[in-house]
N, C-alpha and C positions, 0 to 999 in steps of 0.2 A: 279199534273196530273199523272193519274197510267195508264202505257199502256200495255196491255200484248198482247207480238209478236207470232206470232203459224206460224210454218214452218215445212218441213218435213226432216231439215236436216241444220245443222249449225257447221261451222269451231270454236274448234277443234274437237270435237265431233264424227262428221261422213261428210265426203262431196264427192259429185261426180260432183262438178261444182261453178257457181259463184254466185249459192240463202248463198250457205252456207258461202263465204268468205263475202256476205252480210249481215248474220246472225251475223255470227263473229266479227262484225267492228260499226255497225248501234245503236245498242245497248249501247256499250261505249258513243259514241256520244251524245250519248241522254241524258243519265246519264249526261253529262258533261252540259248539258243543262236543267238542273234541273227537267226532268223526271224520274218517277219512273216505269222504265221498267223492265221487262221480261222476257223470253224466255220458251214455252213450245216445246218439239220434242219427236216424239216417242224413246223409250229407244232399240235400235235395237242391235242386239247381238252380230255384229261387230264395237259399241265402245268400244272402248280400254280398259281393266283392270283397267291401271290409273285411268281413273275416276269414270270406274262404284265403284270402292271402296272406292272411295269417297261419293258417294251418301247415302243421307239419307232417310230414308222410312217415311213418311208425312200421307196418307189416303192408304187406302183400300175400295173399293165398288162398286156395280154392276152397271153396264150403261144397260140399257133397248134400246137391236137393235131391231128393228122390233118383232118379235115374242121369242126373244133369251137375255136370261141376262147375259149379259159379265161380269170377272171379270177386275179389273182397279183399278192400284194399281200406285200410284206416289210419285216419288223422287225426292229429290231436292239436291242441290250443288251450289256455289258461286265460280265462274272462274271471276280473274279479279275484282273484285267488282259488276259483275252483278250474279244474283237469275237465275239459269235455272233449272226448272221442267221437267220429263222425265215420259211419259204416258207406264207405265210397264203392257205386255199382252205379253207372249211368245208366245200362240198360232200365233198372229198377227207379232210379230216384232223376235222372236229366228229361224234366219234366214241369211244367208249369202246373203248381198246384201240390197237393199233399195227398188228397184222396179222390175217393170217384171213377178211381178205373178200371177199366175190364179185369185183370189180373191182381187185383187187392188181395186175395187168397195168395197168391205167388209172394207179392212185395215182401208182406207183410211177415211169413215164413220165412223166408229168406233172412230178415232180418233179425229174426228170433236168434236161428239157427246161427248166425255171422256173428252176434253178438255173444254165444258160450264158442263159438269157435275160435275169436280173436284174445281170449283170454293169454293163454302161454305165449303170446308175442308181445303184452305190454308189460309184461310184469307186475302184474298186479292180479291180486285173486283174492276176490271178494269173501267175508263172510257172509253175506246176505246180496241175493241181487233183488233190486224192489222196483217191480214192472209196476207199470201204468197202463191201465184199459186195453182193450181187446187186440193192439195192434203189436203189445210185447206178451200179449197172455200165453204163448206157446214156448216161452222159453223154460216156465216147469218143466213143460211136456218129454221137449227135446231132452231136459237134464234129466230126468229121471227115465226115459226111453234110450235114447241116443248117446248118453253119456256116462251111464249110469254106471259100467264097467271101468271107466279111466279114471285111477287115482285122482289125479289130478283136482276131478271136481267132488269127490267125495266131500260130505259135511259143509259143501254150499248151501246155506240154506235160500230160501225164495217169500216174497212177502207180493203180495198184489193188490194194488188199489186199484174198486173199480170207483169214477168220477160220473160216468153214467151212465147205469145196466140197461137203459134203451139200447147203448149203440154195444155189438155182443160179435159181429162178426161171424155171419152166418154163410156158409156154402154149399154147392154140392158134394156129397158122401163121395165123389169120383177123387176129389182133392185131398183126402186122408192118404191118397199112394201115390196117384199119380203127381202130385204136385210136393207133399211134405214126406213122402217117402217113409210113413207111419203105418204100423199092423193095424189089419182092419180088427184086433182086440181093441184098439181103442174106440170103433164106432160101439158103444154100449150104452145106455138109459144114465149108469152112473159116472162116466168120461165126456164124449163127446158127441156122442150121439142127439140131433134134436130136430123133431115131427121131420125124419126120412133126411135130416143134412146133418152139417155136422157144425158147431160152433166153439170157434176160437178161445171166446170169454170163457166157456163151459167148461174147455179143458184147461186152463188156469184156475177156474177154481176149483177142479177134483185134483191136481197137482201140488200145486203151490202148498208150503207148509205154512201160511197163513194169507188170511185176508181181510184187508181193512178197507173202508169208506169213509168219507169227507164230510160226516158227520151221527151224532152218537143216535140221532133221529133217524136218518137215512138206513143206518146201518139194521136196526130194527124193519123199517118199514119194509125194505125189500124183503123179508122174508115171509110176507104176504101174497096175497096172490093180488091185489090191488096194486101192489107198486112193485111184485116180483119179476113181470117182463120175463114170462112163463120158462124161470129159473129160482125161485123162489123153493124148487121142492130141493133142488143138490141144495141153496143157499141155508135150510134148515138143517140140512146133515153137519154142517160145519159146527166146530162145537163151539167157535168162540170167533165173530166178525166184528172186528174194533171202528169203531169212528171216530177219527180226530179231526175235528173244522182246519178248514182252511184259513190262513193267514191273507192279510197283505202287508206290501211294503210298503211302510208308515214315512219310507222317505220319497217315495212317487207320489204317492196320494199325502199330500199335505199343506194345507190350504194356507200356513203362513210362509211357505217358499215355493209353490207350485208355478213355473214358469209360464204355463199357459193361463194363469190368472190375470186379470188385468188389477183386483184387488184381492188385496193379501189379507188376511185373519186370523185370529188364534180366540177362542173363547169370546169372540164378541158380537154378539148378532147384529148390530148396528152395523159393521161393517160388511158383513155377510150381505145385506140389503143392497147393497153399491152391487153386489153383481149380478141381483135380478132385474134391479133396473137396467143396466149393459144387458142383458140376454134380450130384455123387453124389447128398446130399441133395434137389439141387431136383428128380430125376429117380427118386426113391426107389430107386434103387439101393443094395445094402450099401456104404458106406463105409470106404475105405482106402489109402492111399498108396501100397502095395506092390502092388496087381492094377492090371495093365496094361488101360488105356483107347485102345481104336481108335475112331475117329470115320471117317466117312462122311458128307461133304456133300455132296450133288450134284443134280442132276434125276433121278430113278427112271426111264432109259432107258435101252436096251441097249447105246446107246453108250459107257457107265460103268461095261459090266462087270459090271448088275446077275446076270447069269445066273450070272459063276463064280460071285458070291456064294452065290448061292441052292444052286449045287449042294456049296461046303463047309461049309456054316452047320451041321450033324451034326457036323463033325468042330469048328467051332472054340467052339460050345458044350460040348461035351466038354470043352475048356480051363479053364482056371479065369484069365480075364480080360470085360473088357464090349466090349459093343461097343452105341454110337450114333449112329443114322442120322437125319441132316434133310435133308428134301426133300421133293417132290412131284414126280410124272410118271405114266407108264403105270398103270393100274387095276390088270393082270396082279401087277405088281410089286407094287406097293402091299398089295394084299393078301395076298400069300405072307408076306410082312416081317410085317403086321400079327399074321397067324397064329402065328408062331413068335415074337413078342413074346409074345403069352399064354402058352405055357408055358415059356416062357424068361425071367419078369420080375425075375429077381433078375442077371441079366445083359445083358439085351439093350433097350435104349430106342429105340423105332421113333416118331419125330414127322416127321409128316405133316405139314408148312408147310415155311415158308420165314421166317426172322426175323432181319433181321441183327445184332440184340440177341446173340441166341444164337446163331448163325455162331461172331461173336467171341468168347465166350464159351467156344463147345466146343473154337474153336482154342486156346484157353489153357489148356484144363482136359486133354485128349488128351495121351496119350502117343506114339501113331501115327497118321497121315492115308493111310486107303486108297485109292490111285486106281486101280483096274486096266482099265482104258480100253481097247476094243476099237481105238481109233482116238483122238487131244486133240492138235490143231493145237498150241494153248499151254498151254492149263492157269493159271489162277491161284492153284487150290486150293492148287498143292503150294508155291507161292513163299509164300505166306500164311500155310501149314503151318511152313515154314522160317522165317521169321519173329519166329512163337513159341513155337516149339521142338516143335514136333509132328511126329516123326519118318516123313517120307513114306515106304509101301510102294508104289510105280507099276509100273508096266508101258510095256520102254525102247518108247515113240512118241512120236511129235512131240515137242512142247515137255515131255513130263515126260524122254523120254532126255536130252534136251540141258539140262536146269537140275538133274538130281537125280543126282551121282555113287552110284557103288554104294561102301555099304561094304564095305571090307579088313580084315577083321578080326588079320592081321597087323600091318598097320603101322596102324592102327587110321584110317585118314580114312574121307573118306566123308563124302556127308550122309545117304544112306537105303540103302532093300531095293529091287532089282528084279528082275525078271523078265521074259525075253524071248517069247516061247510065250505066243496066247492062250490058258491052257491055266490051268484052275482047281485044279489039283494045283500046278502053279510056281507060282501065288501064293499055296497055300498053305504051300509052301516057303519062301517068302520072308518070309512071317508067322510064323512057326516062325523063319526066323533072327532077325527083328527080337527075338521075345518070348525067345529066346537070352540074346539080349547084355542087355533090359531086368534079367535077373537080377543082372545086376554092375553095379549100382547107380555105381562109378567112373566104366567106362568109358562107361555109358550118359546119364554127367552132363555127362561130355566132349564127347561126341554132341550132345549136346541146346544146348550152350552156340555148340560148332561152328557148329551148324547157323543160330542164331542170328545168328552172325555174319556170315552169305553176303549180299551186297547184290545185289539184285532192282529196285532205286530206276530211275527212266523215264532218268540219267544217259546211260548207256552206249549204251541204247536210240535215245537222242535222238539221239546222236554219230551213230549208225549212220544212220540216217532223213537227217541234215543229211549225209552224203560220199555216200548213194545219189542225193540230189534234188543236192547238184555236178556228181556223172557223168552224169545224165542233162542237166542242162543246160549241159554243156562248160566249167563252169567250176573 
């Protein structure tokens, strides 16, 4: 079974988030599940030396945009055991940065279109090609528009994961011709068409002969109009949109060889304690074993929930526990956090970056991982949380209901706290039960060892990916 994956950005290559450490992980998996996968991604001019000089030069030739013949030139490298091709256009991609630019309608097309067009020059031709989010959603389009007549691609099938139906790749209706060189039959209510533009994602899911999401919660909810990201009504017509959670790699995140550890662990919370005391110091907070540490990683946007924070932050400085935040995002945020760090600095550490030194770090040093997510397709914080032993507080949506049990403080399971209500009182309910149970040092050791133990690894994940791509191709 050959499957070729098209994404706009894959770990180690280039990444500003969690499609790319999905890029980077999924692939293997697959391989290990006797698929013969993939990877294409634009060749953007801040990946690294390292490997652009590895790359080797494969085809040269023109892709036909709308009225305009582009040059499209592809290289190929083998990372790991897996094939990744690289769609070279400096015009498009010799550029600092990944997105955000004026012509992102252009780029992004281009790309689609470069990647069914470099097929008969590598030799290879996929049963399935399986896009990622709004930035490969146009290569159904092209195949079944633009291709539709050349043997060649007949019985290609197409599979589309969306990772987040906020971001959907919206333009103006001027860009269906003048720029992708598409019939204006596609601008229609049931294609492309959406309030007077036209959208990328849109036309990936009226194409694509399937589509799945990054969890079996997620996959449901968007078909709401609460979490449909007013795509919810085509998202209904689909007869059948699979969720399969996302994995991590259980040999990056691993808290008894993790090299940015300073102390190393495997099932033992005593040990685990050595690196909140190290955080405490490095972050001058008082030090102690006994005051409960919550952590908070994430982008500083609304979508994370920053608002309950902000409106219990009075009641849980009151507490006598800390709380540390890393990240970066909205300005808003940013400096509400910064403020209430100043007169809260024997409690509360607010860092402003992004460092995956100390990622790792706060995940081993944390006693709880807060996520209260207005909305999280998958979530990787909280499997990473579980990990190493950092007990997650979520809020039940998408991927944090379906990988994070609530605790039973009867029968004592459980991997975390949650909360249903986005509602900043129940998550402080739920923080209030977690720092509970933290008092009984037994059962909170039990907790923490538990939690440990839950596997998250791309295994299961992969199983799932290899019987969705049998059923779509009848075998």
């Amino acid at each position: 079974m050959k499957v070729l994956m098209v994404a706009s950005e894959g770990h180690p290559f280039i990444k500003t988030g969690g499609l790319a450490d999905v890029i980077g992980s999924l692939p293997a998996a697959l391989k290990n599940n006797n698929v013969d996968v993939r990877v294409v991604l634009p060749k953007y001019m801040d990946i690294p030396d390292f490997f652009t000089s590895q790359m080797e030069r494969m085809a040269e030739f023109e892709v036909d945009l709308a009225w305009r013949k582009q040059y499209c030139g592809i290289e190929k490298m083998i990372y790991q055991g897996i094939i990744f091709y690289f769609v070279d256009n400096e015009y498009y991609f010799k550029r600092h940065g990944l997105y955000g630019f004026f012509d992102e309608a252009e780029r992004f097309g281009y790309f689609s279109l470069a990647v069914l067009a470099m097929l008969p020059w590598i030799d290879f031709k996929p049963d399935i090609i399986h896009l990622h989010d709004w930035q490969a959603s146009l290569v159904p389009v092209f195949l079944k528009t633009k291709f539709n007549c050349n043997p060649f691609y007949q019985h290609i099938k197409t599979v589309l994961t969306i990772h987040n139906l906020k971001y959907q790749g919206v333009f103006s209706k001027d860009v269906l011709g003048d720029v992708l060189g598409l019939d204006d039959v596609l601008y229609d209510e049931k294609k492309m068409e959406f309030f007077g533009a036209i959208n990328y994602l849109k036309g990936g899911i009226a194409y694509a002969d399937l589509i799945s999401t990054v969890s079996k919660t997620y996959a449901e909810e968007i078909k709401s109009s609460y979490f449909g990201e007013n795509l919810d009504g085509i998202l209904r017509q689909k007869d059948d949109i699979r969720g399969i959670i996302n994995g991590i790699d259980q040999k990056v995140f691993n808290p008894r060889t993790d090299p940015h550890l300073i102390y190393h662990y495997q099932n033992r919370y005593e040990t685990k304690v050595k690196n909140k005391e190290y955080m405490q110091a490095k972050l001058g907070l008082p030090v102690g074993r006994d005051i409960p540490m919550i952590a908070f990683i994430s982008r500083l946007v609304e979508q994370k929930g920053l608002d309950l924070i902000l409106r219990v932050l009075p009641d849980l400085m009151a507490k006598d526990l800390q709380l540390v935040i890393l990240g970066t995002g909205d300005s808003v945020y940013e400096q509400s956090l910064k403020d209430w760090s100043k007169s809260h600095e024997h409690q509360f550490s607010i860092n402003l970056m992004y460092s995956e030194s100390f990622a790792h770090q706060l995940y081993a040093a944390s006693d709880m991982m807060l996520l209260p997510s207005k909305f999280e397709p998958c979530g990787l914080t909280q499997l990473i949380a579980l990990r190493y032993g950092s007990i997650p507080i979520v809020r039940e949506t998408g991927g944090l209901k379906d990988t994070v049990i609530p605790y039973h403080p009867g029968l004592g399971t459980g991997s975390g706290f949650t909360f249903f209500r986005y509602n900043a009182h129940d998550m402080l309910n739920a923080i209030e039960r977690a720092l509970d149970l933290y008092q009984d040092k037994a059962r909170w050791s039990s907790l923490v060892c538990h939690a440990m133990n839950q596997d998250f690894g791309w295994d299961h994940s992969a199983h799932e990916y290899v019987a969705m791509y049998q059923e779509l191709l009848g075998i």
